[in-house]
N, C-alpha and C positions, 0 to 999 in steps of 0.2 A: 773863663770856661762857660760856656753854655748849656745852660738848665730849660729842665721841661717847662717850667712857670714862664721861662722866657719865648718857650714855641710857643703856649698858649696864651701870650701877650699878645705875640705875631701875628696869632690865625685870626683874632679879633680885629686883625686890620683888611684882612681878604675881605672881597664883595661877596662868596658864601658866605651868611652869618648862620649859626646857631641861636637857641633863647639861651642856654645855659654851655659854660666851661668849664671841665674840670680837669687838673692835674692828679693822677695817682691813684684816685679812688673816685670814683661814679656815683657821689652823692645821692642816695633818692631815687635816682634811675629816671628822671623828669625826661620827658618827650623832648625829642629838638635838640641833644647834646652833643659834644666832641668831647673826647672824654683823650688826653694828652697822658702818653706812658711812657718810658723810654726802653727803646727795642734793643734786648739784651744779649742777640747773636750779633756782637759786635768785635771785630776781630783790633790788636794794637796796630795801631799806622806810625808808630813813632818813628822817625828818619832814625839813619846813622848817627849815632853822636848827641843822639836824647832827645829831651821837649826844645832845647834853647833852639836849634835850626831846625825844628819842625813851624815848618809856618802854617799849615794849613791844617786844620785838624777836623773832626767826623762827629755827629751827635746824631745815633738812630734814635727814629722817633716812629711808635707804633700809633695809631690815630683810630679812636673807637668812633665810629659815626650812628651813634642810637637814637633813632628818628620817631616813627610813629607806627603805627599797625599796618601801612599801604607799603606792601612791598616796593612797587612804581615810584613811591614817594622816594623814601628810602633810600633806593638806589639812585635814582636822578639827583637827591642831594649828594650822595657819596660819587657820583660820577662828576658834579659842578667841584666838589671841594679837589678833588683830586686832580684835575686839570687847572683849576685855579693853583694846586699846590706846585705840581709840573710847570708850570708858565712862568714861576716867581721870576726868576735870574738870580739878581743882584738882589739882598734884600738885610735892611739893618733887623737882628735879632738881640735883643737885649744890647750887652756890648758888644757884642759880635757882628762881622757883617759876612753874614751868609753869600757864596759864590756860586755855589751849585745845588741841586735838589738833584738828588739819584734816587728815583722811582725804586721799588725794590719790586712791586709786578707790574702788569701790565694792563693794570686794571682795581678799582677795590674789591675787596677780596667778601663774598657773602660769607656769614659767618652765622647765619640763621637768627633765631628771634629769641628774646631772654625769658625771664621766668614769666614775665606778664603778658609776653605776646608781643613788644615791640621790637623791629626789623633794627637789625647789626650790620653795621660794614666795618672792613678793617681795612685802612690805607699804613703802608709803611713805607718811609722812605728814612733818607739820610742826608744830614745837611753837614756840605762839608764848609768851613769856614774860616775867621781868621777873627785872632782876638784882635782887640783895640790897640794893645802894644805893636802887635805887628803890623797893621797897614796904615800906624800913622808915624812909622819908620821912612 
């Protein structure tokens, strides 16, 4: 099954870098972070007939992008990460080997500035995938 800790292994491999990552909670609130959550309007995709012949399965992932005080800034990193995230393909995630990335808008979404002033994006998409048992059937 794939976990948040395992997208945020992943995004550490993308050429957008952040200085900091967090999974669940946004330590500190440090400039420069993606902060990994999992996106809880998630509907079941299980096939007919249960988990055994479902081969492909879904993991929403909501993506906080808390950068710096430059709006401009901001957004151009939340616009590189989100086209870097769009472009993956094929992509090993944890155990998992990620097949697709479905965008959930069509753009990062502004979500305005936190308590201190620094600028927010939220990218959410859904990586649909297949565990390790299944694609080395």
């Amino acid at each position: 099954m794939m976990t948040s800790e395992s997208v945020m292994a992943w995004l550490q491999t993308l050429p957008v870098r952040a200085d900091n990552y967090y999974c669940g909670i946004l330590d500190c609130k440090k400039e420069k972070s993606f902060g990994v959550y999992q996106l809880s309007r998630r509907k079941n995709e299980t096939a007919i007939g249960g988990r055994d012949p479902t081969r492909t399965r879904t993991h929403g992932v909501s993506l906080l992008v808390h950068w710096n005080h430059s709006t401009r800034q901001t957004q151009n990193a939340a616009i590189a990460l989100y086209e870097a995230i769009a472009a993956a393909g094929t992509a090993q995630v944890g155990s998992c080997r990620a097949v697709y990335f479905q965008m959930q808008q069509n753009e990062p979404i502004d979500v305005g500035v936190d308590d201190n002033g620094i600028c927010e994006y939220v990218i959410e998409f859904v990586i649909y995938y297949e565990e390790e048992t299944a694609w080395e059937q």
